[in-house]
Wavefront OBJ file of the C-alpha trace (Angstrom):
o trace
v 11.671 -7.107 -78.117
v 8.717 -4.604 -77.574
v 6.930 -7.995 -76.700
v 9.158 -8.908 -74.237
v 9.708 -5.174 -72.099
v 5.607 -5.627 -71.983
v 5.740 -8.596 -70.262
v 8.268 -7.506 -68.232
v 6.650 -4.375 -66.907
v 3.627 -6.690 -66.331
v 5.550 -8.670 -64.391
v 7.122 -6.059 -62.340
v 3.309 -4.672 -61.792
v 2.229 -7.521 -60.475
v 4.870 -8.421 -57.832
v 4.398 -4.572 -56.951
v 0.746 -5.236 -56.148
v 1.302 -8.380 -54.383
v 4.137 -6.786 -51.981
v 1.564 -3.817 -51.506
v -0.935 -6.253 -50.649
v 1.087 -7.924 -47.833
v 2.645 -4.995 -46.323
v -0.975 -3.606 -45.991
v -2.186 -6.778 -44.797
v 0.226 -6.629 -41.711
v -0.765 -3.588 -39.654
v -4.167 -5.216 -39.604
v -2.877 -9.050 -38.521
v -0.650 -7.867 -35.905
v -3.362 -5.145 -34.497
v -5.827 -8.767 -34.840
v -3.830 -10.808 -33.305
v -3.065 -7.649 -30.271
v -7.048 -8.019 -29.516
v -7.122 -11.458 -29.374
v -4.379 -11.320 -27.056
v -6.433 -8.748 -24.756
v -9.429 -10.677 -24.930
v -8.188 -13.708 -24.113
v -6.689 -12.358 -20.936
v -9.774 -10.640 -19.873
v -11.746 -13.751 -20.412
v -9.130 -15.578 -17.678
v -9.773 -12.393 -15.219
v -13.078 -12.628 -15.651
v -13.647 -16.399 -15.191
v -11.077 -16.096 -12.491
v -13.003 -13.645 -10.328
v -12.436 -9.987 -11.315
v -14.790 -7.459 -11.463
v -16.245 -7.403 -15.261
v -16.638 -3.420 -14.458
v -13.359 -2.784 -12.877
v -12.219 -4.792 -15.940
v -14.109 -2.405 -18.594
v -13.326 0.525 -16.498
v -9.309 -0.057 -17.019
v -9.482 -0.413 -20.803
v -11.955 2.605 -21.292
v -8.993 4.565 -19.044
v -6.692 2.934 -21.158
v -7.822 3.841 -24.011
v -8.619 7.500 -23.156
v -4.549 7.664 -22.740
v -3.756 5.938 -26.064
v -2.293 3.135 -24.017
v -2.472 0.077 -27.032
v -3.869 -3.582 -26.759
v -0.864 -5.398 -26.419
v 0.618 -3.242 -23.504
v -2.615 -2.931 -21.790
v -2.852 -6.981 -22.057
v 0.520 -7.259 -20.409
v -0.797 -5.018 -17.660
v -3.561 -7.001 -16.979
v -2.209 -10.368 -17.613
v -0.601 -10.442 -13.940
v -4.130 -9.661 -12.376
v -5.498 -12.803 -14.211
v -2.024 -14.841 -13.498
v -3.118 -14.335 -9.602
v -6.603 -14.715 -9.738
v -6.348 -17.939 -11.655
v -3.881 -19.247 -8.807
v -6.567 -17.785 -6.113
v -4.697 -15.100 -4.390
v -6.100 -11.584 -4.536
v -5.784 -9.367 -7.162
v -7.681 -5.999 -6.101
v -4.553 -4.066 -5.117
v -2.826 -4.613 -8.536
v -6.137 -3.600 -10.246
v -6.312 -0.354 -7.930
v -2.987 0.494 -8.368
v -3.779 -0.031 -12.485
v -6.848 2.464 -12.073
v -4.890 5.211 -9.894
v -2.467 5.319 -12.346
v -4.377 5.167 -15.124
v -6.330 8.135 -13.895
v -3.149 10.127 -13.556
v -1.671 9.687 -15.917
v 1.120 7.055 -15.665
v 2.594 6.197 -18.633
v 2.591 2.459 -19.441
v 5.768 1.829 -19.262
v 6.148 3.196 -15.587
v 3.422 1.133 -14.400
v 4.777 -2.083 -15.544
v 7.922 -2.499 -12.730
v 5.091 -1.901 -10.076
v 2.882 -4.376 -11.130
v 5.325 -6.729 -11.508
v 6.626 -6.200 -8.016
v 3.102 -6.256 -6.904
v 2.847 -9.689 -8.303
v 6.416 -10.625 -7.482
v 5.082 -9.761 -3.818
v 1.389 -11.421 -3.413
v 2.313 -14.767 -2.452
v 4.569 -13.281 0.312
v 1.715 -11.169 2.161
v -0.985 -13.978 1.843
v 1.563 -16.033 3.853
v 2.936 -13.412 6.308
v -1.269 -12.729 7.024
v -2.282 -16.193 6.868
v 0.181 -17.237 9.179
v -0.771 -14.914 11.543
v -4.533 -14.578 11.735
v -3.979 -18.362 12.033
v -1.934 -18.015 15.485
v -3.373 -19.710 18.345
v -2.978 -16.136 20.503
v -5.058 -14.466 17.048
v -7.564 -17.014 16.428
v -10.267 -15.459 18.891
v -9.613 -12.242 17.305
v -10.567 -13.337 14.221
v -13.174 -15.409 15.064
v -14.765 -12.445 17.048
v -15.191 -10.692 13.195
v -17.579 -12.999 12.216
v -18.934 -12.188 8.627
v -15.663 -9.585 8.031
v -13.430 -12.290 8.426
v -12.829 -12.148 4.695
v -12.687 -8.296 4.766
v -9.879 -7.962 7.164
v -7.892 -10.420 5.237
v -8.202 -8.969 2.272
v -7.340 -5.325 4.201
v -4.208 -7.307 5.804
v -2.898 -8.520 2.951
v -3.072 -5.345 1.230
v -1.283 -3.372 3.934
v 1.222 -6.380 3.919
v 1.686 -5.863 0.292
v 1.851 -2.080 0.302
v 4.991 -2.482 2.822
v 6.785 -5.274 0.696
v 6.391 -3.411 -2.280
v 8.310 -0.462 -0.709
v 10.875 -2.660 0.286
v 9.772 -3.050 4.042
v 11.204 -6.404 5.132
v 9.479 -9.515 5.761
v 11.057 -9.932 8.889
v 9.686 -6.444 9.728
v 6.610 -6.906 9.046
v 6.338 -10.546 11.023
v 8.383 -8.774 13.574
v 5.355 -5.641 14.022
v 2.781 -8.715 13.543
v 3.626 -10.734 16.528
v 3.858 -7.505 18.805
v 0.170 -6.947 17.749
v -0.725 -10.493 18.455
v -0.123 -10.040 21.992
v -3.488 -10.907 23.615
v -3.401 -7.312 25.514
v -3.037 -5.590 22.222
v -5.446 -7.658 20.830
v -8.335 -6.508 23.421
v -8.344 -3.023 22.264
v -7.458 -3.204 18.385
v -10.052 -2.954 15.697
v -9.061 -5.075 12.307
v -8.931 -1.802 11.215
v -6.863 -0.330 13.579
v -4.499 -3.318 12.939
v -4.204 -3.266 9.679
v -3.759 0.232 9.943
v -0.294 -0.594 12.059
v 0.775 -2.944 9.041
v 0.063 -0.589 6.402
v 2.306 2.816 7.700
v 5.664 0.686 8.030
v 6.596 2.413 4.189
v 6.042 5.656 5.451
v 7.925 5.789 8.831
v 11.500 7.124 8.672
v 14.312 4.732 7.501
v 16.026 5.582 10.554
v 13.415 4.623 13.084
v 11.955 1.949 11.273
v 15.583 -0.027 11.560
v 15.284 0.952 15.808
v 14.469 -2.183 18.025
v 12.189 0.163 19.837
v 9.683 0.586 16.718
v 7.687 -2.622 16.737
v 6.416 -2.080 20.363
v 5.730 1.308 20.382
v 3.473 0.937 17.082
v 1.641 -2.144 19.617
v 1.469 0.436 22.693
v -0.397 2.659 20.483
v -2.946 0.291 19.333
v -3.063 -0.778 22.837
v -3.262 2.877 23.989
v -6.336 3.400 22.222
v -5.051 4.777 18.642
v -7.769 4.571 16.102
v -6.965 3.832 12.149
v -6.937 7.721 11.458
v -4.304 8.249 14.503
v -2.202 5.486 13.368
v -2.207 6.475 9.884
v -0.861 10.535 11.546
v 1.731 8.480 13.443
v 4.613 8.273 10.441
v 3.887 12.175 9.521
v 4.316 13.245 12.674
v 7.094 10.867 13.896
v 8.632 12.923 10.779
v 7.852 16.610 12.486
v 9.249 15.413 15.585
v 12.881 14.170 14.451
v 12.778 17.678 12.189
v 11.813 19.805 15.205
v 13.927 18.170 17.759
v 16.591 16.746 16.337
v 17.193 13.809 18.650
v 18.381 10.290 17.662
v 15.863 7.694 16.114
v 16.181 6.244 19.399
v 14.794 9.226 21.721
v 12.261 9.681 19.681
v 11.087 6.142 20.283
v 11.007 6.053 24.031
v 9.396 9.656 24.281
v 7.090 8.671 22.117
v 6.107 5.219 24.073
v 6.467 7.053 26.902
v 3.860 9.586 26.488
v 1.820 6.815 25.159
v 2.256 4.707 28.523
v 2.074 7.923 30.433
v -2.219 8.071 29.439
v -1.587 11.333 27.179
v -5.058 11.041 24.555
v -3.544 9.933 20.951
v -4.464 13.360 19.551
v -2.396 14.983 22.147
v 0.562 12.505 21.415
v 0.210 13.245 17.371
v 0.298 16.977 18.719
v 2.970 16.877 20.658
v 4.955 15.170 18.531
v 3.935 17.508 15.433
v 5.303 20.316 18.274
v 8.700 18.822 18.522
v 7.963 17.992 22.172
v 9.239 14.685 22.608
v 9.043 14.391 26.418
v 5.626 15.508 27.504
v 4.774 14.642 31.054
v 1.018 13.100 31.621
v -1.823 14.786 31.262
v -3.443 16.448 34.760
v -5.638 14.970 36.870
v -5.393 11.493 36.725
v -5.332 9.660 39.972
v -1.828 8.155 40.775
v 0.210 9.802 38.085
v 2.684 13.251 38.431
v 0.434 16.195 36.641
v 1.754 19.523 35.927
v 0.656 22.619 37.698
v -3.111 23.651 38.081
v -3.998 25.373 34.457
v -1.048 23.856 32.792
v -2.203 22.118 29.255
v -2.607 18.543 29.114
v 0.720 16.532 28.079
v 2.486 20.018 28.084
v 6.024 19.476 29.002
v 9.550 21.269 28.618
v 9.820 19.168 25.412
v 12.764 19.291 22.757
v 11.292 21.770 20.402
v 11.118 25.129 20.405
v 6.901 24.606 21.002
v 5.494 27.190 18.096
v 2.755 25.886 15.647
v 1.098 23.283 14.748
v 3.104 21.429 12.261
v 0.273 21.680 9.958
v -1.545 19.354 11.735
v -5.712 19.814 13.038
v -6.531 18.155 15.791
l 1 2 3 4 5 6 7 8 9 10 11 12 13 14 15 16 17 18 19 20 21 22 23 24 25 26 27 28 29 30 31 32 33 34 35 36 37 38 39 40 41 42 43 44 45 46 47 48 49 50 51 52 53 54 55 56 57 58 59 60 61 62 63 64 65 66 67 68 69 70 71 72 73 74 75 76 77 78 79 80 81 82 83 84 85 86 87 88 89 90 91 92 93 94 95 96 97 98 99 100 101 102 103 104 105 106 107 108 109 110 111 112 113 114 115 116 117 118 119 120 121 122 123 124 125 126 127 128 129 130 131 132 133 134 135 136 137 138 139 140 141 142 143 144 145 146 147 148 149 150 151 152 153 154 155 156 157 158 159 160 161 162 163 164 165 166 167 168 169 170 171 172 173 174 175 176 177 178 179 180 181 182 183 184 185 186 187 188 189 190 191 192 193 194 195 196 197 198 199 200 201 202 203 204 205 206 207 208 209 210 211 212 213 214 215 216 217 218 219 220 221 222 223 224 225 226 227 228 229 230 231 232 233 234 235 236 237 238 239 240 241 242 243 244 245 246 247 248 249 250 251 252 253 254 255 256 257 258 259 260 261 262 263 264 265 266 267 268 269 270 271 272 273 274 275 276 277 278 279 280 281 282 283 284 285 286 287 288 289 290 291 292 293 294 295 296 297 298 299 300 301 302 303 304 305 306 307 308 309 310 311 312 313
């Protein structure tokens, strides 16, 4: 009897040990197998095309946040999915090392790189198709070497607005207004992809006007620069506050002041002002000015004319 509660317990010993064993053995297969995962997918990203530093630089910020292997592989594993199929990648891996760096958990980051990848193919086409335009084509071709540059800077402004939910048909819509040929003349590839990349970060309500896509071309073709363009949505913002006109108003004043000569930094001022309706500025031959001493583009306006709206000129 003794003999056989000894071999019992030595029985019951041993099975303990050998469950032990495997339960500690599978922390360290899955965390194996969680690696090989991540290295496999940064082997595709590198032989695809990305950055080996960009690369290291996302999984030292991962780490730093305790972000683990096999989420941070499903982060990157888009980035490799679209530079295997040769579209561009470096907006995703921007976006991965903004957020990384403030902060974003994981699990917030994942729906916008997924919509970033959902989007790519879409703004490689909408860019394509128009830097391959017969009306574009000398535009282009007037780059030379930063060919490659702009489209890379197209697509991502293409991408930012699709992102945000922009439509397509927006964005083609705002594309073929800057193709005209007179547009064309005095834009920079900055300046134009500039005008692709505010359409997020105009108001809902004017971005829905009919009026929108050729005022954003009468600014490029009224001289705006990238840094004027970029003050445009801000201060289209100011103006609808300060005035409260329609959508609509806004628009025309706004084209109108552009048509009327007024300097871009005026125009951003104005509009910052509330003063919608700003006659020309004085002194130019052929146009209405204001009285001798009056302030270039001052008009009766919409606002009540006090401050800046924050904004430097």
């Amino acid at each position: 009897m003794q003999h056989e509660n000894s071999y019992s317990l030595k029985n019951y010993v041993t099975g303990l040990a050998i469950i032990l064993l495997l339960v500690l053995m599978l922390p360290a297969k899955s965390w194996s197998q969680q690696v090989q995962d991540l290295q496999q997918i940064t082997d595709r990203a590198i032989a695809a095309g990305l950055d080996r530093n960009q690369i290291e630089q996302i999984q030292e910020r991962a780490a730093g946040r305790g972000i683990d292997n096999e989420m941070l592989a499903r982060l990157m594993e888009p980035a490799a999915d679209l530079a295997e199929r040769g579209m561009p990648s470096d907006f995703m891996v921007q976006k991965m090392l903004e957020g990384l760096a403030k902060g974003v958990p994981a699990g917030r980051m994942m729906p916008v790189i997924e919509s970033i990848h959902q989007h790519t193919p879409g703004a490689v086409a909408l860019s394509e198709q128009w830097m391959n335009r017969t009306d574009v084509t000398p535009f282009v071709q007037s780059m030379g070497g930063q060919q490659s540059r702009f489209r890379g800077d197209l697509i991502n402004a293409s991408l930012k607005s699709l992102t945000q939910e922009v439509p397509s048909e927006t964005i083609e819509s705002v594309l073929v207004e800057l193709g005209n040929p007179a547009v064309l003349q005095k834009a920079s590839p900055q300046v134009i992809a500039a005008a692709v990349g505010i359409l997020p970060d105009i108001p809902a309500s004017m971005l829905n006007e009919a009026g929108m896509q050729q005022m954003i071309s009468r600014a490029v073709q009224g001289g705006f620069s990238a840094v004027d363009i970029q003050k445009l949505p801000g201060a289209m913002n100011a103006a609808a506050k300060r005035s409260q006109l329609p959508s609509a108003s806004i628009l025309n004043g706004l084209s109108n002041q552009i048509d009327n000569g007024i300097p871009a930094n005026q125009v951003l001022q104005n509009l910052f002002n509330g003063n919608i309706n700003a006659g020309p500025p004085n002194g130019i031959p052929g146009r209405p000015g204001g009285k001798p001493g009056d302030r270039p583009g001052q008009g009766q306006g919409n606002g009540n004319g006090k401050g800046n709206g924050g904004f430097k000129t």
